[in-house]
DRENDO-1510 file (C-alpha; in Angstrom, 1 decimal, always signed):
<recs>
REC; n; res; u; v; w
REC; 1; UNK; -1.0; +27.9; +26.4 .
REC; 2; UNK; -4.6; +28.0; +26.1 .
REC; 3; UNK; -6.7; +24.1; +24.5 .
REC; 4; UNK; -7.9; +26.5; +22.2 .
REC; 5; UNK; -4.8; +27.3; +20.6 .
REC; 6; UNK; -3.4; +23.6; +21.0 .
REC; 7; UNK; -6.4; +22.8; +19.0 .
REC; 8; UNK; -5.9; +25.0; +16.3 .
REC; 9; UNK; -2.4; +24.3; +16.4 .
REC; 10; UNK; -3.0; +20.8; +15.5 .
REC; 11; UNK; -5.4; +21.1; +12.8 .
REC; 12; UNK; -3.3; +23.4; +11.2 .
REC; 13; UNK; -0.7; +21.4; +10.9 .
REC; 14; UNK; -2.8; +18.0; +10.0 .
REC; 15; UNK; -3.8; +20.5; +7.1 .
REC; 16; UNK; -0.4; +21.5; +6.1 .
REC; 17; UNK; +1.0; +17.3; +6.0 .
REC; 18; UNK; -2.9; +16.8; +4.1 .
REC; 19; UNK; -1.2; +19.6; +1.6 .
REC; 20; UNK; +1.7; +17.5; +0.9 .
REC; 21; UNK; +4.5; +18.8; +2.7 .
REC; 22; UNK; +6.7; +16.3; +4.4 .
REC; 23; UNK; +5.8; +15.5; +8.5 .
REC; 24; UNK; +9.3; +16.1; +9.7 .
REC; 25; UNK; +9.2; +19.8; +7.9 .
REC; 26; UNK; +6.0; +20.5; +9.8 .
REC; 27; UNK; +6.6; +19.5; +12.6 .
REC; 28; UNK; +10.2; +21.2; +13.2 .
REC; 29; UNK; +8.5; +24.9; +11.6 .
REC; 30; UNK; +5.6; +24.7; +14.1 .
REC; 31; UNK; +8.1; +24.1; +17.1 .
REC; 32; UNK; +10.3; +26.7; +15.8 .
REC; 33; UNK; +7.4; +29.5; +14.5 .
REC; 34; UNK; +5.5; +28.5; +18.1 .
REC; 35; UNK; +8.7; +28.7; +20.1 .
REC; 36; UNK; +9.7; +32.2; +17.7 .
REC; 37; UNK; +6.7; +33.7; +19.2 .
REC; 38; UNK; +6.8; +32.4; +22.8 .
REC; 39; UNK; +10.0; +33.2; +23.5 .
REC; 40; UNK; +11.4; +34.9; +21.1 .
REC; 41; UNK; +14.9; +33.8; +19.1 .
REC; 42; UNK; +16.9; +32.6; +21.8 .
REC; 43; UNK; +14.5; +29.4; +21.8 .
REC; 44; UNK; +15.6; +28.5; +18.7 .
REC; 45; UNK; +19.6; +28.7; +19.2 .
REC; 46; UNK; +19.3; +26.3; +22.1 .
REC; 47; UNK; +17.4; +23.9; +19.6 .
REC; 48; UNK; +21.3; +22.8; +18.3 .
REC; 49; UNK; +21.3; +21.0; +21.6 .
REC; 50; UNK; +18.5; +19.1; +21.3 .
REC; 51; UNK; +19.3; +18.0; +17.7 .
REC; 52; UNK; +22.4; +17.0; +19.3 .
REC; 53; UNK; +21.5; +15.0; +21.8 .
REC; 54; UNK; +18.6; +13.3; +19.7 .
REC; 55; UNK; +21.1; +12.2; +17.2 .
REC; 56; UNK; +23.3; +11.3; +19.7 .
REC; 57; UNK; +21.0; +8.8; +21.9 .
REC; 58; UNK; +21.8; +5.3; +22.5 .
REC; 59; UNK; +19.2; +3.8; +22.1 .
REC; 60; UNK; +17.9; +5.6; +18.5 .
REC; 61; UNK; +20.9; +3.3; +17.3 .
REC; 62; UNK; +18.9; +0.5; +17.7 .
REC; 63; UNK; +16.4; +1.9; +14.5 .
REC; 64; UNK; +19.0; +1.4; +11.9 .
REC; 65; UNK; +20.1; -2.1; +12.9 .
REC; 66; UNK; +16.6; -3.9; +13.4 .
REC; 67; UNK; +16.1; -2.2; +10.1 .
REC; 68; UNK; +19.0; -3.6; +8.9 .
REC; 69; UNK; +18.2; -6.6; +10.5 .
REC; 70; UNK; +14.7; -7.0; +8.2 .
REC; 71; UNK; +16.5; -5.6; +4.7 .
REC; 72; UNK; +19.0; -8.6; +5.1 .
REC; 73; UNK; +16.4; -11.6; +5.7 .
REC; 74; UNK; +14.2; -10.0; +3.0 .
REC; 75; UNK; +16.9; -9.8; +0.5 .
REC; 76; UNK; +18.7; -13.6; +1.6 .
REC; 77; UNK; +15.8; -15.9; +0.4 .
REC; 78; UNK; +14.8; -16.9; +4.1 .
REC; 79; UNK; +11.2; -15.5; +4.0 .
REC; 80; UNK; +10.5; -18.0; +0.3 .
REC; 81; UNK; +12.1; -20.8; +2.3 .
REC; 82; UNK; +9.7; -19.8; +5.7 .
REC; 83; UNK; +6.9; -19.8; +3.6 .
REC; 84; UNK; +7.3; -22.8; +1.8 .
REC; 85; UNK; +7.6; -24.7; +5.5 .
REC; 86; UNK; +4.3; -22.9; +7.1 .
REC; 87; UNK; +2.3; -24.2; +3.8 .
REC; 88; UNK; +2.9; -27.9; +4.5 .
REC; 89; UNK; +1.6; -27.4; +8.4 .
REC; 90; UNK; -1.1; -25.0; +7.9 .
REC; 91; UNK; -2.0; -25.7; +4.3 .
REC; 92; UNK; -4.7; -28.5; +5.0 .
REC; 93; UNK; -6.7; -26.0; +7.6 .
REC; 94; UNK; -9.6; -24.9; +6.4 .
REC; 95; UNK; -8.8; -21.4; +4.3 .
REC; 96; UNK; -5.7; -23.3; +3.3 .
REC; 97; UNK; -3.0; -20.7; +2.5 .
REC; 98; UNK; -3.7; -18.0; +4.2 .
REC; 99; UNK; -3.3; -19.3; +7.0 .
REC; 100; UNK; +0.2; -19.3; +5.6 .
REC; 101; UNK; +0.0; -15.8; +5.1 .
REC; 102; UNK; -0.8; -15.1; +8.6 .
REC; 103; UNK; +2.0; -17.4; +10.5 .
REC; 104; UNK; +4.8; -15.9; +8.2 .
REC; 105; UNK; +4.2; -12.5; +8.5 .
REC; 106; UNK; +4.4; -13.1; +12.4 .
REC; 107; UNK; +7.3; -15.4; +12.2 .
REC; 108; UNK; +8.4; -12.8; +9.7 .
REC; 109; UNK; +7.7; -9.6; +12.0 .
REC; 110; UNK; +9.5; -11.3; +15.1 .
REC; 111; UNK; +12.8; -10.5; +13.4 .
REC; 112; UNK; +12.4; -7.5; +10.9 .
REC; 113; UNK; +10.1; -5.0; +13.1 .
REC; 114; UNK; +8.6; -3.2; +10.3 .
REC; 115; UNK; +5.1; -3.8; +8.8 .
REC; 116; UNK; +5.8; -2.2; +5.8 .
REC; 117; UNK; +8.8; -4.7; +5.0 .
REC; 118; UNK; +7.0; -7.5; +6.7 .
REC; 119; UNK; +3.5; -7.3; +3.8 .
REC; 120; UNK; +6.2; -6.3; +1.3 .
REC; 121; UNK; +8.0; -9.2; +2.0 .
REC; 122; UNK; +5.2; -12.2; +2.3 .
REC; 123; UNK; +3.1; -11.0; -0.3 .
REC; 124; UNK; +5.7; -10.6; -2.8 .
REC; 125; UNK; +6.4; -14.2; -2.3 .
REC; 126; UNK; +2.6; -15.7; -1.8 .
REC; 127; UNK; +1.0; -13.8; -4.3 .
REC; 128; UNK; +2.1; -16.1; -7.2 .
REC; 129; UNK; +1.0; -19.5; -5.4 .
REC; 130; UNK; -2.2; -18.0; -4.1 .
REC; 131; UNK; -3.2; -16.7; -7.4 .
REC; 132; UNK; -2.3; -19.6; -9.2 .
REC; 133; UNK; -4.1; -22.1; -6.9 .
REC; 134; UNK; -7.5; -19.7; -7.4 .
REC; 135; UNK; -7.5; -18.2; -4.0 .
REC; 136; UNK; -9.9; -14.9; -4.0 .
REC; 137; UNK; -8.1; -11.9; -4.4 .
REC; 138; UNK; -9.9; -10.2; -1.6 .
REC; 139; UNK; -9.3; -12.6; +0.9 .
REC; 140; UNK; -5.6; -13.1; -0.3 .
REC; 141; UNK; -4.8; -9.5; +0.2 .
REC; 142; UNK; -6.8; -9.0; +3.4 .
REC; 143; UNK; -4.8; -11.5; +4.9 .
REC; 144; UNK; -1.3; -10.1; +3.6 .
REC; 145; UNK; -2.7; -6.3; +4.8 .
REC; 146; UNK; -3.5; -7.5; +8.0 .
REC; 147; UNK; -0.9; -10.2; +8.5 .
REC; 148; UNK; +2.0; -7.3; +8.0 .
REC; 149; UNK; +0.4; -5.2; +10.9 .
REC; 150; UNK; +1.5; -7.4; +13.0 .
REC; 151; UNK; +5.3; -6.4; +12.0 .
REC; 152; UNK; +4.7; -3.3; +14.9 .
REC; 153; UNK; +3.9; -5.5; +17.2 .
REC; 154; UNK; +5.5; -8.5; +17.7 .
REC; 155; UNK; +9.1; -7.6; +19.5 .
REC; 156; UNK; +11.5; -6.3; +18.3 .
REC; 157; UNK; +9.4; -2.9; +17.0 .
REC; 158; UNK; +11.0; -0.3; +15.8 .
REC; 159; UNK; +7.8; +1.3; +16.9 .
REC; 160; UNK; +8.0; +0.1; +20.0 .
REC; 161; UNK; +11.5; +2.3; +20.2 .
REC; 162; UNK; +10.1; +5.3; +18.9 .
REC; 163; UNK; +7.3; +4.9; +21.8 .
REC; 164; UNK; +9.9; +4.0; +24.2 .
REC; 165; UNK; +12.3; +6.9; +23.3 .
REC; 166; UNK; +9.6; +9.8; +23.0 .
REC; 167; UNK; +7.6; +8.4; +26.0 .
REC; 168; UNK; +11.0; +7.7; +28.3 .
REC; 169; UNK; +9.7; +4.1; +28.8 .
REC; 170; UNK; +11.6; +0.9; +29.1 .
REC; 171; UNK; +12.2; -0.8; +26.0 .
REC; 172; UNK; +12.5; -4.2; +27.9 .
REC; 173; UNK; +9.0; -4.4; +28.9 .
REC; 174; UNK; +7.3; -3.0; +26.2 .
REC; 175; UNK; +9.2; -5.5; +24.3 .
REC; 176; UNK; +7.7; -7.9; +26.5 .
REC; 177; UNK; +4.7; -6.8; +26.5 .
REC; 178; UNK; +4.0; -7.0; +23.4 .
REC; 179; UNK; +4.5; -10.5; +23.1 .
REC; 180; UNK; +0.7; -12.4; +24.2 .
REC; 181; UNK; -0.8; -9.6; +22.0 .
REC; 182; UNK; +0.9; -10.0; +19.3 .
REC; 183; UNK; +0.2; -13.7; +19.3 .
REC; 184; UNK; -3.2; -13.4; +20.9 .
REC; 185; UNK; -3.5; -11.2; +18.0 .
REC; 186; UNK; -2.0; -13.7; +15.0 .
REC; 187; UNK; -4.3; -16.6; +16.5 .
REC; 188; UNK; -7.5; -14.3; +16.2 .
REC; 189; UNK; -6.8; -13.6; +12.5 .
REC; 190; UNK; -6.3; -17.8; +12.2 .
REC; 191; UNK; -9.5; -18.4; +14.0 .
REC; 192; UNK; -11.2; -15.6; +11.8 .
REC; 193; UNK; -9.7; -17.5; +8.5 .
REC; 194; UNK; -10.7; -20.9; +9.7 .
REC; 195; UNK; -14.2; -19.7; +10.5 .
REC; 196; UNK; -14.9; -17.7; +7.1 .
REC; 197; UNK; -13.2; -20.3; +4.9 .
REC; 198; UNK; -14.5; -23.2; +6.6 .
REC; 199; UNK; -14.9; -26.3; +4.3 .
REC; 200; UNK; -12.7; -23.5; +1.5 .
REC; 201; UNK; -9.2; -24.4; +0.0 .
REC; 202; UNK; -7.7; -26.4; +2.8 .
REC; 203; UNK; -8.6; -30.2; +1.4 .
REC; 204; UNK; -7.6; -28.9; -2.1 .
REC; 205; UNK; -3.7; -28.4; -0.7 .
REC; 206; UNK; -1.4; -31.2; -0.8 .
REC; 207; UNK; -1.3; -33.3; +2.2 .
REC; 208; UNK; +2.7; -33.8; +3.1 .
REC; 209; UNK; +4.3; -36.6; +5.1 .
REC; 210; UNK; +5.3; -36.0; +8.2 .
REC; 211; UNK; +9.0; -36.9; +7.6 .
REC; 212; UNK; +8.7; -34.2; +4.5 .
REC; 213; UNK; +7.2; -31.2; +7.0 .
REC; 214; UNK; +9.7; -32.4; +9.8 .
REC; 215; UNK; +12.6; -31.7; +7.2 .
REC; 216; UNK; +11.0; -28.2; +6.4 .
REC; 217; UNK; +11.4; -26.9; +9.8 .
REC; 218; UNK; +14.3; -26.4; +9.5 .
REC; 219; UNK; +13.7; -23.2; +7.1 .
REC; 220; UNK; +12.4; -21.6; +10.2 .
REC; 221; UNK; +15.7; -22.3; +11.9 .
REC; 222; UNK; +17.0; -18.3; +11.4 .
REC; 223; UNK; +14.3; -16.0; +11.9 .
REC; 224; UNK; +13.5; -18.6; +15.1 .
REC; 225; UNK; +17.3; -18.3; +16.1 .
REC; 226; UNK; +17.9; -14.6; +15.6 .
REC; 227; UNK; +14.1; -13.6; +17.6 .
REC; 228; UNK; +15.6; -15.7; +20.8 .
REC; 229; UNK; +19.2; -14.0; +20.1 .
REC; 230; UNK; +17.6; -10.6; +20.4 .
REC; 231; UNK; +14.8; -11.2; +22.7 .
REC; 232; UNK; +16.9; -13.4; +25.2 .
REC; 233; UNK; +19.9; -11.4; +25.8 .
REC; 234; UNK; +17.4; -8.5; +26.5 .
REC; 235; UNK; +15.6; -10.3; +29.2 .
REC; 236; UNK; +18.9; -11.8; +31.1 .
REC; 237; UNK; +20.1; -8.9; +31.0 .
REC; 238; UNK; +23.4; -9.6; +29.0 .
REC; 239; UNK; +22.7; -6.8; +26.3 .
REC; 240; UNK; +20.9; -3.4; +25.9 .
REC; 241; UNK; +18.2; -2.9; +23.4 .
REC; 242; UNK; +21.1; -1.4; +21.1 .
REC; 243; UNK; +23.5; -4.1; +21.6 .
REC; 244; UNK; +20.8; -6.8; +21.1 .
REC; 245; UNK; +20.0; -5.4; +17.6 .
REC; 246; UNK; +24.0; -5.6; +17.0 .
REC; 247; UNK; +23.5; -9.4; +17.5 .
REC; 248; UNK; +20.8; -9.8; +15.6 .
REC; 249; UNK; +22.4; -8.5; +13.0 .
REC; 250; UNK; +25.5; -10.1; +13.2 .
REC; 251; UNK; +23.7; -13.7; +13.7 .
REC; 252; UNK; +21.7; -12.4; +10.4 .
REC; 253; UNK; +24.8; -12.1; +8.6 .
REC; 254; UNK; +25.9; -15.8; +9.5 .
REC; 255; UNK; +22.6; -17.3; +8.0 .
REC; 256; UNK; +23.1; -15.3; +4.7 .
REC; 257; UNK; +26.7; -16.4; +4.5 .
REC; 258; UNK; +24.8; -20.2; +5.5 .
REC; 259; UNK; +22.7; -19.5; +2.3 .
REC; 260; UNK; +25.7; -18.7; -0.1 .
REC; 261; UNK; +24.3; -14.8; -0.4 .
REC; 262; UNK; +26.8; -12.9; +1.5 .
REC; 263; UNK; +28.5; -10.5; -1.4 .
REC; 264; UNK; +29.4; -7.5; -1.5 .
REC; 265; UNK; +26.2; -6.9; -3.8 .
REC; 266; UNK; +23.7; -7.7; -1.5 .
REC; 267; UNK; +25.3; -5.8; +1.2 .
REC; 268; UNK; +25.6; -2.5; -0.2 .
REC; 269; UNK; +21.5; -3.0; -1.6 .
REC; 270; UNK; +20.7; -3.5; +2.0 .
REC; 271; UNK; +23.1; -1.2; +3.3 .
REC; 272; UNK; +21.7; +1.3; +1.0 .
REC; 273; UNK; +18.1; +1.0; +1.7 .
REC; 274; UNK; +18.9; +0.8; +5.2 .
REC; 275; UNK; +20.0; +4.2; +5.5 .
REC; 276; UNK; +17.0; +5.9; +3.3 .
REC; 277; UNK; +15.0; +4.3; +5.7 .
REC; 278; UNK; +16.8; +5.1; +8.8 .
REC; 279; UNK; +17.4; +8.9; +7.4 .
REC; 280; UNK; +13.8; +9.2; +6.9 .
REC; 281; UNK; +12.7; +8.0; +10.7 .
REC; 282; UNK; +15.3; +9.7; +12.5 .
REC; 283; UNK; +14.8; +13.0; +10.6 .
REC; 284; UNK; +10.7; +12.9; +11.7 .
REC; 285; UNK; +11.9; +11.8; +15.2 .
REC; 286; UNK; +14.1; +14.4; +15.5 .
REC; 287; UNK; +11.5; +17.3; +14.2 .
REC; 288; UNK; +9.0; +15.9; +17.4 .
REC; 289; UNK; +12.1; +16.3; +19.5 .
REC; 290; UNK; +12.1; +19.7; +18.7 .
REC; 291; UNK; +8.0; +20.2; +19.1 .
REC; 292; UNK; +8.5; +19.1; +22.1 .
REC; 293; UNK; +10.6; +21.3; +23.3 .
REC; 294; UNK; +8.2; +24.0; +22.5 .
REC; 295; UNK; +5.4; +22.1; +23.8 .
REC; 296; UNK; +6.9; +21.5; +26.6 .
REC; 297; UNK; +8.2; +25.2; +27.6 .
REC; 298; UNK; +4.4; +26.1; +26.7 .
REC; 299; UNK; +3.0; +23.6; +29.0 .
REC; 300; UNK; +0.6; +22.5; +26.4 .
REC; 301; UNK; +0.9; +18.8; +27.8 .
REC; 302; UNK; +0.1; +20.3; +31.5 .
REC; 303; UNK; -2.7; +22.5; +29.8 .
REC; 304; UNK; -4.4; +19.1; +27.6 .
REC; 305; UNK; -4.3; +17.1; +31.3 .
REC; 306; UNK; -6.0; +19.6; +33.0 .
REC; 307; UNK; -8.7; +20.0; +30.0 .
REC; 308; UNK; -9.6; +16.7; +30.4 .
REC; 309; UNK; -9.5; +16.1; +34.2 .
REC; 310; UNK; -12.1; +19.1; +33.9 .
REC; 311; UNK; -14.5; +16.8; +31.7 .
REC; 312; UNK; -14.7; +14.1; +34.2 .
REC; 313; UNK; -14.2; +10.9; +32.0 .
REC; 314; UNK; -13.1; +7.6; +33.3 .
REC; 315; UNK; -9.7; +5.7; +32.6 .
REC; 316; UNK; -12.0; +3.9; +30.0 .
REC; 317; UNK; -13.9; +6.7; +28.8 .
REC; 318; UNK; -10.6; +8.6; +27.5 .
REC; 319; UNK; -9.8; +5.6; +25.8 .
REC; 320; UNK; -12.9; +5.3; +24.0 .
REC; 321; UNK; -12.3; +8.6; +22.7 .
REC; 322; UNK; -8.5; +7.9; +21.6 .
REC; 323; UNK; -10.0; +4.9; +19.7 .
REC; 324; UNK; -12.0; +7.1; +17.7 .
REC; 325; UNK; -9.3; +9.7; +17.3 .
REC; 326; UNK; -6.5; +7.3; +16.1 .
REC; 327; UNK; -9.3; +6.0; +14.0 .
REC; 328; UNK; -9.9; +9.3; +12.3 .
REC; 329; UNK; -5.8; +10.4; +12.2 .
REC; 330; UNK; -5.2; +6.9; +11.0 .
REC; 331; UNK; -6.9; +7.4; +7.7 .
REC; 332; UNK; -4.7; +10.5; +7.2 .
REC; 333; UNK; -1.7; +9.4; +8.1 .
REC; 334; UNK; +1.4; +6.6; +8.2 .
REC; 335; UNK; +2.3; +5.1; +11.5 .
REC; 336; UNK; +5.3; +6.9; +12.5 .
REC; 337; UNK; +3.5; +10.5; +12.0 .
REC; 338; UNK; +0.7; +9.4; +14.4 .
REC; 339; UNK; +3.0; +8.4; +16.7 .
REC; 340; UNK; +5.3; +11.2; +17.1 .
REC; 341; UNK; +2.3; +14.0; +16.9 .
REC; 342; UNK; +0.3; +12.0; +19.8 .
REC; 343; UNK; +2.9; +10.3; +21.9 .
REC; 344; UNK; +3.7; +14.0; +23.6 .
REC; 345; UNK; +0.2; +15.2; +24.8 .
REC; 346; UNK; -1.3; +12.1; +25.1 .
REC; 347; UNK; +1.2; +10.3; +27.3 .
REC; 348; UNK; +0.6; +13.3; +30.1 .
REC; 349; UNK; -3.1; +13.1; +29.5 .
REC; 350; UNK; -3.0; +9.0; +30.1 .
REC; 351; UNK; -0.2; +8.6; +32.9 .
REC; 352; UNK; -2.5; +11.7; +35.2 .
REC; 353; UNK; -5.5; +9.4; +34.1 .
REC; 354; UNK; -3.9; +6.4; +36.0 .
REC; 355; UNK; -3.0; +4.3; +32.9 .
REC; 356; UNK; -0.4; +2.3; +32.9 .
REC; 357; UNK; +2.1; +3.7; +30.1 .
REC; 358; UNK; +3.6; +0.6; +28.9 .
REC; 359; UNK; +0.1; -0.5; +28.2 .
REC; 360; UNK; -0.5; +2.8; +26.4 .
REC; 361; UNK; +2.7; +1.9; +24.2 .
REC; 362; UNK; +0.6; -1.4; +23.1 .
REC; 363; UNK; -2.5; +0.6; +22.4 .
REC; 364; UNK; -0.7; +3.4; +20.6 .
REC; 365; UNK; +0.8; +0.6; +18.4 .
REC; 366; UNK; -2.5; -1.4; +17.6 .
REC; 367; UNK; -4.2; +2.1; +16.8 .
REC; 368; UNK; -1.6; +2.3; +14.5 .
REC; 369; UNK; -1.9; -1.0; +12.9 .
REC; 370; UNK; -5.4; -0.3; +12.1 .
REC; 371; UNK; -3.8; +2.9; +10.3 .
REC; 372; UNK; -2.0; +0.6; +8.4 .
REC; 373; UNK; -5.0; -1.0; +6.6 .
REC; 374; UNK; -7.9; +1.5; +7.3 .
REC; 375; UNK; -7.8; +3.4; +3.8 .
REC; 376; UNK; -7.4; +6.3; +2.7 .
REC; 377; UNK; -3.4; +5.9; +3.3 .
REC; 378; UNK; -3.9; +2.2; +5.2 .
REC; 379; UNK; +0.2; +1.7; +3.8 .
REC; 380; UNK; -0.1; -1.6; +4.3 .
REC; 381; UNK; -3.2; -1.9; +1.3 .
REC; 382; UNK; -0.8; -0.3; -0.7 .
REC; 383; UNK; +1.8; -2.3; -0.3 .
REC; 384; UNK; -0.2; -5.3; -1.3 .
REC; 385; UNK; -2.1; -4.1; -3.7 .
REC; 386; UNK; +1.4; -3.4; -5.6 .
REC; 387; UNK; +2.3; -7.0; -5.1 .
REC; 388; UNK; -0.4; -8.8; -6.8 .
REC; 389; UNK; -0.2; -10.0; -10.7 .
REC; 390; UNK; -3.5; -9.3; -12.1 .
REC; 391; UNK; -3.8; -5.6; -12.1 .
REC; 392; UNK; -7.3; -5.7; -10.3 .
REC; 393; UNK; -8.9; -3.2; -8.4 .
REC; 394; UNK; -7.8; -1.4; -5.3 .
REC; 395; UNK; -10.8; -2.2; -3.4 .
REC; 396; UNK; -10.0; -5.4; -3.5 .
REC; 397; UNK; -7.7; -5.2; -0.6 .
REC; 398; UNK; -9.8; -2.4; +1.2 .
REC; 399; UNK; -12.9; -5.1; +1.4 .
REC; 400; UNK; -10.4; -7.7; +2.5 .
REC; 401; UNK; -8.7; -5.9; +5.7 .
REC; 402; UNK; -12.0; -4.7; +6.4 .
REC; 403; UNK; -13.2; -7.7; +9.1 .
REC; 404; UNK; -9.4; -7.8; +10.2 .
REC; 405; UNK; -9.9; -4.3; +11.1 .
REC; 406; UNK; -12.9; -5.3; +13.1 .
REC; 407; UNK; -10.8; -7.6; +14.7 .
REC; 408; UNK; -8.4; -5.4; +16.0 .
REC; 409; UNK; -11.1; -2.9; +17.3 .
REC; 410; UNK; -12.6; -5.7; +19.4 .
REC; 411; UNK; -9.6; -6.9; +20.1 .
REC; 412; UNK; -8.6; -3.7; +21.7 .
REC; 413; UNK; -11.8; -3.6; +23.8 .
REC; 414; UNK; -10.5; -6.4; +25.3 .
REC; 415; UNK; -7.2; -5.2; +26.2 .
REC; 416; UNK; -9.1; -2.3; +27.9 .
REC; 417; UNK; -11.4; -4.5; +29.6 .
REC; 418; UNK; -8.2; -6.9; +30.8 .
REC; 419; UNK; -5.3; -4.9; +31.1 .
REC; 420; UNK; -3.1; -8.0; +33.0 .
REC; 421; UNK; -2.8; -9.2; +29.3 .
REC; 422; UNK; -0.5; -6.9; +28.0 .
REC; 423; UNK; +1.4; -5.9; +31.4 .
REC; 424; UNK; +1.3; -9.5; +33.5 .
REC; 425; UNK; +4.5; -10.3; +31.4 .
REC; 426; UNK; +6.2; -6.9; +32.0 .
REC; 427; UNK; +5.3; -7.0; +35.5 .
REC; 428; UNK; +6.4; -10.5; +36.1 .
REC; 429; UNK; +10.2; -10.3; +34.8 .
REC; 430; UNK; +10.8; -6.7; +35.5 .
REC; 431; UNK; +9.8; -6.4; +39.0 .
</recs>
């Protein structure tokens, strides 16, 4: 297959998902109409057998229970009581509360693995206090935005699985190595917030006793708990990814029961919304399984490596030109589309290039975060811009992210520049 028609292929279908029509529909037509036209129908009736196996993978099982996992500690209570703790430590910094903002949404995100559910979640329950103790609505939802991006992130991802699955890379280490990002990450947004509100909100907060803000720790006893449940028995080696997420889950149950929620009510809602979510991310996984195939008989990957070999660009040089590309997709797109259109030809492209892939995983994700809050569909500025009471303008949380998003981008730079910061965990306890 020649770049030309990779390139056209693409665009094509960017303009088809810019039309309207769903990403996994897409997606499964041009592997099918490509794979018609390659190799004629017989392509197709061996597609069954991917489907099959796709839906039939181990570790896709994983998806539905971290989701799971999130839809039970956002419906429980735990994330009001979490933030409620975080406010008496980091209240008195200077910016005050959003401080607050950022430390739940990664204490949040170390359990739920969604970004989505993770701004969802902490906004719905800051936006009250914030707006009633005259916090600027810009800075309040810029804070939320970016805060929930960190829900892709910080272990467990469900991203981090998709990557995993679709680039045939441990999901141990990019677990792990998304751990000192993620809170190299949460401690830049901090420092940002402490610099830009400096002498702001902080004094005006109510200074609690120790004793007091010893006693609210224990509010970050579950999501605490469950993270080293699921992280741990990863690591030693006692459970698969899959069967890690089963204990999560189960220790999840245990702290709703602990907080008198555990009904049959409250687990069919998060039963429910479970499986809409899990149908809709296994259906678009799924429709790249079967691109792929086509892709892959077509040797479009092989094709794309070559191409750029031919343009003589260094390691870092291809990078700099994903950055901009993510940049430009992310504006179009949600997370999980990016990741399943890219993940195939750019994984070749990066692995002949010498980069490490589990790195790659981390950079795919971050891309993706600034998706999240870069608008025209930044989800994430959606999401909080839903949440808040006063019915004010949109723009308000686009001119928030916006310095978070800077953040990010230099924050990636340095990943580049220092690689050993995302894999020096990896390679230490896997090697």
């Amino acid at each position: 297959m020649s770049v030309t028609a990779i390139f056209l292929a693409f665009f094509l279908m960017l303009a088809i998902m810019l039309a309207g029509v769903p990403i996994a529909a897409v997606m499964a037509l041009t592997g099918i109409v490509a794979g018609v036209l390659a190799f004629g129908w017989p392509l197709v009736e061996s597609m069954g057998a991917v489907v099959w196996g796709v839906q039939n993978e181990n570790l896709l099982t994983a998806i539905p229970l971290f989701i799971l996992l999130g839809e039970l500690l956002l419906r429980s209570g735990i994330a009001d009581q979490m933030y409620g703790a975080l406010s008496l430590w980091f209240g008195r910094l200077p910016g005050g509360l959003l401080h607050t903002n950022i430390g739940c949404c990664a204490l949040f995100s170390a359990t739920s693995g969604s970004s989505v559910a993770t701004a969802a979640t902490i906004g719905t329950v800051a936006m009250p206090t914030l707006d009633k103790r005259g916090y600027a609505s810009d800075k309040s939802l810029g804070s939320l935005a970016a805060g929930g991006t960190l829900g892709i992130l910080i272990p467990p991802s469900v991203n981090l699985l998709v990557y995993g699955s679709m680039a045939e890379q441990s999901i141990g280490q990019l677990f792990v190595a998304g751990i000192v990002p993620g809170v190299l990450l949460t401690l830049c947004f901090m420092g940002y917030i402490a610099f830009a509100n400096r002498g702001e909100h902080g004094m005006t907060e109510v200074s609690a006793p120790l004793a007091v803000k010893l006693r609210a720790l224990k509010a970050l006893f579950p999501p605490v708990v469950i993270f080293f449940i699921v992280m741990g028995s990863i690591y030693l080696g006692i459970a698969t990814p899959t069967e890690s997420a089963a204990l999560g889950v189960v220790a999840a149950m245990i702290f709703v029961a602990l907080h008198g929620k555990f009904t049959k009510d409250f687990l069919n809602r998060c039963f429910i919304q479970t499986a809409k979510t899990t149908g809709m991310v296994l259906l678009i996984v799924t429709s790249a399984f079967v691109l792929n195939v086509t892709l892959s008989l077509t040797g479009a990957a092989q094709a794309m490596t070559t191409w750029i070999a031919s343009l003589g660009l260094s390691a870092t040089g291809l990078l700099l030109v994903l950055i901009l590309f993510y940049l430009v997709l992310g504006m179009f797109m949600d997370v999980l589309s990016m990741q399943v259109l890219t993940i195939p030809i750019a994984v070749p492209v990066i692995v002949a290039a010498g980069i490490d892939p589990v790195w790659f995983g981390i950079f795919v994700v971050l891309m993706c975060e600034l998706g999240l809050i870069t608008p025209p569909v930044g989800m994430n500025l959606y999401v909080v811009h839903g949440v808040r009471l006063d019915g004010g303008p949109f723009m308000d949380a686009v001119r928030g992210a916006l310095p978070y998003a800077v953040i990010m981008l230099v924050f990636t730079l340095l990943l580049i520049a220092f690689p050993q910061i995302v894999l020096f965990l990896p390679q230490s306890m896997f090697q």
